[in-house]
N, C-alpha and C positions, 0 to 999 in steps of 0.2 A: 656593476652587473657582470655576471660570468657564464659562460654555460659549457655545459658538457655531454658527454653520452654518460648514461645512468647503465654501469652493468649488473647481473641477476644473480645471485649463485642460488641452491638449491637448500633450505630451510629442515624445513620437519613436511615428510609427507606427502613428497613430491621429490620425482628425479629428474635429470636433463639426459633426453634422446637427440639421435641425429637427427628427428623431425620438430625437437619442438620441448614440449614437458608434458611430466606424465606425473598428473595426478595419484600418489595411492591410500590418499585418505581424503574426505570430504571436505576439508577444510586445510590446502594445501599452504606452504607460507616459507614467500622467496626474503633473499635478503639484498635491500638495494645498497648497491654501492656507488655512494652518492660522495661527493665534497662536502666538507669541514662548513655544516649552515649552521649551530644552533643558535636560537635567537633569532634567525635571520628569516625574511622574507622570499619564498621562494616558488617558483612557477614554475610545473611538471608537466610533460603529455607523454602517455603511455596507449599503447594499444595490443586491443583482445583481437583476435582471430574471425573472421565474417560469417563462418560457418560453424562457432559453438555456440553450446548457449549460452544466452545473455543472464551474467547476474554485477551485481556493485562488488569492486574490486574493496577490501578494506586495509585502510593504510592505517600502519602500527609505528609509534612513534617511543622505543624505550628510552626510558630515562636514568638517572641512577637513582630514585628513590620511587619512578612509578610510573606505567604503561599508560598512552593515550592514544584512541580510535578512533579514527575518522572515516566515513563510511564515501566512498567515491561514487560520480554517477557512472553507472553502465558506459561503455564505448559503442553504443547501436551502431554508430555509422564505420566502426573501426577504427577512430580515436578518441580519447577522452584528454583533460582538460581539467588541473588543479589548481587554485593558488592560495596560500597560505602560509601563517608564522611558527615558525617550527620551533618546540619546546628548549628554553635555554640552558636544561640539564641532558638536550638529547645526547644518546649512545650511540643505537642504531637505528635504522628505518627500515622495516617488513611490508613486505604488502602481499596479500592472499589473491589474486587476480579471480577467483571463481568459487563457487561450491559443487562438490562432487568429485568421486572420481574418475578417473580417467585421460585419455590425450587432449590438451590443450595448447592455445597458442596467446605470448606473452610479451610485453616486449618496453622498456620505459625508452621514449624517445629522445628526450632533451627535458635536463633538469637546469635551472637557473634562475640563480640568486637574484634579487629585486634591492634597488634600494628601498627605504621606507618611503620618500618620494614616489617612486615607480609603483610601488606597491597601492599607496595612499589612489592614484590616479585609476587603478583597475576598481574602485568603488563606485568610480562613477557619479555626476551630479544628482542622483537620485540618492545614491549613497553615503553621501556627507555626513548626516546624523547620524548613522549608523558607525563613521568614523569618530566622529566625537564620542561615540557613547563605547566605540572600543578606549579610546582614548581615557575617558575617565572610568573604565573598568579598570584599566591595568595601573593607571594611577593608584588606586584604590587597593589593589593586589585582589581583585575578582577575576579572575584568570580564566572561569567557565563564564565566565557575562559575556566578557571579553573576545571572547573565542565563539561565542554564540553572536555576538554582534559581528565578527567580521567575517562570517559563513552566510549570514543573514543578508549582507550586502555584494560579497564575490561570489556565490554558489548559484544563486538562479537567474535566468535568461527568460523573461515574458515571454509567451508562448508567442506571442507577434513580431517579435527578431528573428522566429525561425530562422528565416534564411541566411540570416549571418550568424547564427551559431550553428548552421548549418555544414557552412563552407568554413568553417574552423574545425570541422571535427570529421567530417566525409575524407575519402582516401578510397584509393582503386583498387579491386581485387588482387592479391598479389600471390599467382598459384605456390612459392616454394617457403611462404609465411602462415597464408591463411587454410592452408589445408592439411596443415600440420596435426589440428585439436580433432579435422572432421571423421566423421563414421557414417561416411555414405556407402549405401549399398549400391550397386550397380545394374538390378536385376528389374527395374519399376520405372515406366514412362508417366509422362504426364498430358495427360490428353486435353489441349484447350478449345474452349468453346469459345466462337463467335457468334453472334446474334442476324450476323450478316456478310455474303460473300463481300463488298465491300468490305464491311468492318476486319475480317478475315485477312482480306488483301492491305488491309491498313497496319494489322500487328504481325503478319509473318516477317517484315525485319525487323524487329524489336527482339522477336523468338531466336532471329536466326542467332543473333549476338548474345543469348544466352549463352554461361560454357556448362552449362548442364544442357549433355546434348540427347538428352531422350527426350521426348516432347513430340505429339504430333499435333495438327489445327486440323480443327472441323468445324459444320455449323449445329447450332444448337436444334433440336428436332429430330435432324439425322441419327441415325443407326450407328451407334458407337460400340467401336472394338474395343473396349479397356477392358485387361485384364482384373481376376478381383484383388489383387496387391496395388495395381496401377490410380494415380490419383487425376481425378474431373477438376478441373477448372474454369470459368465460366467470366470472359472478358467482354469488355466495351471497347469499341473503337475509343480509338484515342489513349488509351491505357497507357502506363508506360511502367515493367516490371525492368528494377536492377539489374545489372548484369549478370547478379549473383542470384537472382531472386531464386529462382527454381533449385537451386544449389544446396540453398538454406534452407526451404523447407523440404527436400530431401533426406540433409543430412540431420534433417530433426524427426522423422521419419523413420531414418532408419536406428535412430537411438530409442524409438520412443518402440519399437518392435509392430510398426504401419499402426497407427491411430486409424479411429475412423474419418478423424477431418484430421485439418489443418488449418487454422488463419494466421495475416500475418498482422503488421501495422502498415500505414498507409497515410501519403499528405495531398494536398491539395494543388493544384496547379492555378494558375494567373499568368496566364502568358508561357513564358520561361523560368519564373520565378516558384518555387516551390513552398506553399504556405499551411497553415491550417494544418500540422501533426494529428494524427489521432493515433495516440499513441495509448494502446487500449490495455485491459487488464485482464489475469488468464482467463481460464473457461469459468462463467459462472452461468452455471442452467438457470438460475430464478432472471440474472440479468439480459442474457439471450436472447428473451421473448422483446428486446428493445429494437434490435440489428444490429448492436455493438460491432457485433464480431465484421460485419461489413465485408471487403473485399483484400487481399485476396483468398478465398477459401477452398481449399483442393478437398476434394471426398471421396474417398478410397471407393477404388470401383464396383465391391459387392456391395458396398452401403448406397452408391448411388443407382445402383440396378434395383434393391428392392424399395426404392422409392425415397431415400433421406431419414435422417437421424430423429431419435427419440435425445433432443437437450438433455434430458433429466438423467438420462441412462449412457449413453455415447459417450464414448474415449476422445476428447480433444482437444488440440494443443496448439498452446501460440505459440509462435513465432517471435519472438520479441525484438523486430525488425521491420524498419521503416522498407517494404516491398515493392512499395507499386504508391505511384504516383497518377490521377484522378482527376480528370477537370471538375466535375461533377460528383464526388460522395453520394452514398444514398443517407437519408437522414435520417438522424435517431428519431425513433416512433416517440411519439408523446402515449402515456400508457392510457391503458381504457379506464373508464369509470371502475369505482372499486366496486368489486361484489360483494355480496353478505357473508360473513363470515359463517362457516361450515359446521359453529356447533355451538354451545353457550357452552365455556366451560367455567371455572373456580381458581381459585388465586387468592393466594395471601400475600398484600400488598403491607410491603415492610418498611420503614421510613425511621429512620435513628433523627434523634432531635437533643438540644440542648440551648435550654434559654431564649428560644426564637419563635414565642408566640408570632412577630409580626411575620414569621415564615409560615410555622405550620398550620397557624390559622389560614390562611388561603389555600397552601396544598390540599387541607382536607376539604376546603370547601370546594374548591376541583373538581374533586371527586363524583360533587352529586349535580354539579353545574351543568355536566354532559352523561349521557347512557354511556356507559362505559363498554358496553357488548359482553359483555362477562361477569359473572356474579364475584364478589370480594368477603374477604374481612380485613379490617387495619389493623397492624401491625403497629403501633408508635412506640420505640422504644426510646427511653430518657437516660442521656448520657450524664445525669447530676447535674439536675436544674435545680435553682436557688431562688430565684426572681419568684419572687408572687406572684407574678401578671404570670408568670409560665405552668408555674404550680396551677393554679387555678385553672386555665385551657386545659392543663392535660386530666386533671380530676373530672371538667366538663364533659373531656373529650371521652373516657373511661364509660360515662353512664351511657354510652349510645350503644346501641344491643348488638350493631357489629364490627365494636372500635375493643380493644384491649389495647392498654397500657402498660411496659413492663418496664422495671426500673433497672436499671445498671449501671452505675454509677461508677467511676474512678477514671483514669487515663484516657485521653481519647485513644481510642484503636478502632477504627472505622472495620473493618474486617472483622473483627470481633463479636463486635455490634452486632453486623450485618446475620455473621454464624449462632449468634444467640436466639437472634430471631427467627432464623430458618427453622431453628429445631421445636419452636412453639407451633411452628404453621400447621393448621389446619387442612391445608386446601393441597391437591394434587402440582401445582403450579407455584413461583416464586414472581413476586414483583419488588424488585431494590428499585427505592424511590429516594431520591435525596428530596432533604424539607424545603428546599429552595426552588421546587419545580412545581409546576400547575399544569392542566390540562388545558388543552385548546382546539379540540375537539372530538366530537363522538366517534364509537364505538374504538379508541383507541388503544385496548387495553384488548382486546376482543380479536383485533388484528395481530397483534403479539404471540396471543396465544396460541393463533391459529399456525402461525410457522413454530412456535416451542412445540408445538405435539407434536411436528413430524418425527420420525424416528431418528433422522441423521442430523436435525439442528439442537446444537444446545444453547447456546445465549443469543437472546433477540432485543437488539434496540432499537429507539423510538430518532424518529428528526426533530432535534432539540435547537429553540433557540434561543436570542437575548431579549430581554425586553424590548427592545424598540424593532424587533421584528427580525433581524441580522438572524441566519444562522451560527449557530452553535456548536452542534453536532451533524455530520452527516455517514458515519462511520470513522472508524480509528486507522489509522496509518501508521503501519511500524517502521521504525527507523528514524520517524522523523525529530529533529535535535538531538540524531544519535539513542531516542527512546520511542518516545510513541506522542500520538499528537492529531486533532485535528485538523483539516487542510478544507479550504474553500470557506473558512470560516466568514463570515459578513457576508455573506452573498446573501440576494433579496429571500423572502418567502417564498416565492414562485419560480426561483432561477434555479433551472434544469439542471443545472452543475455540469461540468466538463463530461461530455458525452451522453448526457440524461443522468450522471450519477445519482443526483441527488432525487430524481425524481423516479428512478422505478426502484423496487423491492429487490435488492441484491446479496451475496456474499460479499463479507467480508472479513478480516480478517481479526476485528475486533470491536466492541461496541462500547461505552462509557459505560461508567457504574450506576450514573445517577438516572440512567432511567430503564432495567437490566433486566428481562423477563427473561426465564429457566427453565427447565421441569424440576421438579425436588430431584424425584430421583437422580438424576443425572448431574445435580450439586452436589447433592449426598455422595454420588459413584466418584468422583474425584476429590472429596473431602471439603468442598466449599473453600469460601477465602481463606489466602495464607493468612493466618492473623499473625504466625511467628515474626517470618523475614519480609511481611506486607503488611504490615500494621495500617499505611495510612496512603501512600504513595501507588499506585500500578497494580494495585492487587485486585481490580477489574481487569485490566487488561491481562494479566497472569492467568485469572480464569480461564477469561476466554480460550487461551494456547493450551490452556491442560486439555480443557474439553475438545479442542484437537487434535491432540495427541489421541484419544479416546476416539478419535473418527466424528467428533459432532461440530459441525459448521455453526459459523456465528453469522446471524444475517442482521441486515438495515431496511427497517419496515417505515419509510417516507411518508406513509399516512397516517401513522402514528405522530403528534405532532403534540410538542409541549412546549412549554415557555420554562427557563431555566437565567434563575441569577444565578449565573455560575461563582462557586466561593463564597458564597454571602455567607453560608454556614459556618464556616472558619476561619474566613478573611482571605486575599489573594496567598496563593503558595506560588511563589516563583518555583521551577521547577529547576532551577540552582541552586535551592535552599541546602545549606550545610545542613542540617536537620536532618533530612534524606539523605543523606549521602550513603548509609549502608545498603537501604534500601533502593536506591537508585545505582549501586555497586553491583547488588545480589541480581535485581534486574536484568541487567546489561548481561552479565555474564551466565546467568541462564537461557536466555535467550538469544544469544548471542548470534548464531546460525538462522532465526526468526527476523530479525530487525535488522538484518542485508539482504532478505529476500522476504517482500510484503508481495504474497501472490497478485495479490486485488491491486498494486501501484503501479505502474511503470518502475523498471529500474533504471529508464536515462530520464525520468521528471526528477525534480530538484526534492531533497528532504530538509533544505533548509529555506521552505517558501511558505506561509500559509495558505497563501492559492495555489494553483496550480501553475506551474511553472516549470521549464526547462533546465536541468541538471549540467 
């Protein structure tokens, strides 16, 4: 084992100031100068600046015949925390510490080699399989198994170790490091509320130790002098905001040109022990109405004089920083009964099939199992079925007055499929239904549509799950395995997910294919699936980012509820399949800038966990 200082020099896009680095492209990229590892097992910690913002640093690994990325978790608390086998054709080592530009602060702590012993032991008893199975990956010469297996085992920390991934990664404010990146103005106080002259006389030392020294305490009711630049705060006895706290939503504040709010992140207290992260996702107005956003939340002072913010319309920003520490959280609202959907609209509900009566015989029966809340026509199109039993259902299927059948035959290209059948539809509305999913309850299809009309949403999915009840789907995660991925998958039918995720109607940043409501137009306005460079792989998920581009948000509608064998259509595709690999090439490096910053995730949660879990 060996270790060293890791030093930076300055890449493409970025320079070195006497305060720090200066960003001058979005996508800055230093070059580490590390010791002679390749092959080798190695353990890195590096640290971002407390007062920028927070995004996943990405570590570039050249080789001489081919670049590899690894996407690191965020440093919230001011350190972050690698370990991993480093390519044994490595060159050089890159790492982009941020996106955007401007002044930022950077810094690699201590690099050092592991033996494979040493290494093997950072898996952990929980980890062991996960060793074997790197083991018989690289036996094998599967090098992406490999490498997925031992990311799978050293990258996440159960959100109930908090505290000791805690204290491995916290570090103290340090004014001539961390205020290098920042862009605080100096002209705006922060006015805090108390609920009570006790509670009052309880937080004035906690403020005074703030080094953000504008701030003044009052009690909540009274007559407050905030200016309308100056931001409201509104505390509990017992609270306890970082040193830094007030610093950092300042200096996010003053980047953001005064938002109408602020929130930050925030954990839980047990004594002295600090538990329970809520470590939350940006602004999303449809999820808002839960109290995600929770505490701490500053409100610019003209916004809190004419009374508080309109969600839907209000400019506001997180924080992506653990701020303030809570005995007491308030708790996520469980949502209200659903209401009737706002309008009966129309939909051509489109399903590609081949050879799998014992699938799309039930899908279609689905259909009329439950009221669907929206009027349809079926879409089935046949990607060159041969089978008699299949022939036969879909000829069945054909005489029903609101089923057409259309034949396409040759190559699978799922996208293709998908744009063949858009362009038949009928109906004002799209529904991409894979043959392998069923309904499982009413007006679910009704629900859908009623967030695809609004003006600013383009792709709406359903909460998909497995046969024996396990969620499936509960929105798309970019990043995760380095591409995109469900997370919280197998949680029960009724399990809230991490923060109520699962259970109110939210933004997010992508939805599955297989269950993918639209408006035409708005398919149409971006061209519909890549059927060229997405033939079969991510070309849902590609959707969705165009229709971003384009200004239209992808939401996750939780009462919409389906049953879904996933794969059974084409059999499992490991998502290391060589098959992919262009497609999983073209991916990656389109989006590249997308899948190190997933608005909707935390950037210090783990993208190598299927629950939720600490990075």
């Amino acid at each position: 084992m060996s270790r060293r200082e890791a030093g930076l020099t300055a890449l493409t896009g970025v320079t070195a100031t006497a305060e720090g680095w200066l960003a001058t492209d979005p996508e800055p990229w230093l070059r580490c100068d590390v010791p002679p590892s390749a092959g080798r097992w190695v353990r890195f910690e590096y640290a971002s600046g407390l007062l920028d913002p927070l995004t996943r640093p990405a570590l570039r690994f050249v080789g001489r015949d081919a670049v590899y990325d690894e996407l690191l978790p965020a440093a919230m608390l001011g350190r972050g925390v690698w370990i991993g086998r480093l390519p044994e054709d490595l060159r050089e080592v890159w790492i982009s510490p941020q996106l955007g530009a401007g002044p930022f602060a950077f810094r690699i702590g201590r690099w050092e080699t592991l033996s494979p012993l040493r290494a093997l032991s950072h898996f952990g008893p929980a980890g062991m399989s996960r060793a074997v199975k790197y083991s018989w990956g690289r036996l094998r010469g599967w090098e992406q198994f490999a490498r997925m297996q031992a990311r799978r085992a050293l990258g996440p920390t159960p959100l109930g170790d908090y505290a000791r991934w805690r204290r491995a990664r916290a570090r103290p404010y340090d004014p001539a490091f961390d205020a290098a990146g920042a862009l605080v103005g100096a002209s705006f106080a922060f006015h805090v509320l108390a609920p009570s002259a006790q509670a009052a006389a309880a937080l004035r030392p906690m403020l005074k130790r703030q080094i953000w020294p504008h701030w003044t305490l009052g009690l909540s009711g009274e007559r407050l002098e905030a200016g309308d630049d100056d931001y409201v705060l509104a505390l509990n006895a017992g609270d306890r905001l970082e040193p830094h706290a007030l610093a950092q939503l300042a200096a996010r504040a003053a980047r953001e040109d005064r938002p109408d709010a602020l929130y930050a992140d925030e954990d839980g207290l047990d004594g002295e022990t600090r538990i329970a992260p809520r470590l939350k996702p940006d602004w999303s107005p449809l999820f808002s109405l839960s109290g995600y956003a929770g505490a701490p939340l500053a409100v610019r002072g003209a916004v809190w004089k004419a009374g508080g913010f309109d969600p839907a319309t209000a400019r506001v920003v997180h924080v992506r920083r653990v701020a303030l520490s809570r005995a007491n959280p308030s708790p996520i609202a469980s949502p209200p009964p659903a209401a009737p959907t706002d309008a009966r609209r129309q939909a051509s509900i489109i399903v590609p099939t081949r050879d799998r009566p014992d699938l799309i015989g039930p899908c279609v029966e689905s259909l009329s199992r439950y009221p669907l809340g929206a009027d349809f026509e079926l879409i089935v199109i046949d990607n060159g079925s041969v089978r008699a039993d299949a022939l036969a259902q879909l000829e069945s299927l054909a005489s029903a007055p609101n089923v057409r059948v259309l034949r396409r035959p040759g190559p699978f290209n799922f996208a293709a499929i998908c744009n063949s059948g858009a362009r038949e539809a009928r109906h004002p509305f799209l529904l991409f239904l894979n043959d392998d999913v069923e309904a499982l309850a009413p007006d679910w299809l009704g629900r859908m549509l009623q967030f695809a009309a609004a003006p600013d949403v383009g792709a709406v999915g359903a909460k998909l799950f497995f046969p024996d009840g396990r969620l499936q789907h509960g929105g798309v995660v970019l990043g995760l395995d380095g591409f995109a991925g469900h997370v919280q998958r197998a949680a029960g039918a009724d399990d809230p997910g991490y923060l109520g995720m699962l259970a109110w109607p939210r933004e997010v940043a992508a939805v599955t294919g297989a269950c993918l409501a639209v408006e035409a137009r708005k398919f149409f306005e971006i061209g519909g699936f890549d059927e060229d460079r997405l033939p079969i792989e991510y070309n849902d998920i590609d959707l969705c980012l165009r229709l971003a581009e384009r200004g239209y948000k992808s939401v996750f509608e939780p009462r919409a509820r389906l049953m879904h064998r996933e794969s059974a259509s084409r059999g499992a595709n490991p998502r290391l399949d060589s098959r992919y690999a262009a497609e999983h090439g073209y991916f990656r490096e389109r989006w590249a800038h997308r899948l190190r910053d997933d608005p909707y995730f935390h950037p210090a949660l783990s993208l190598d966990a299927l629950e939720i879990a600490l990075g």
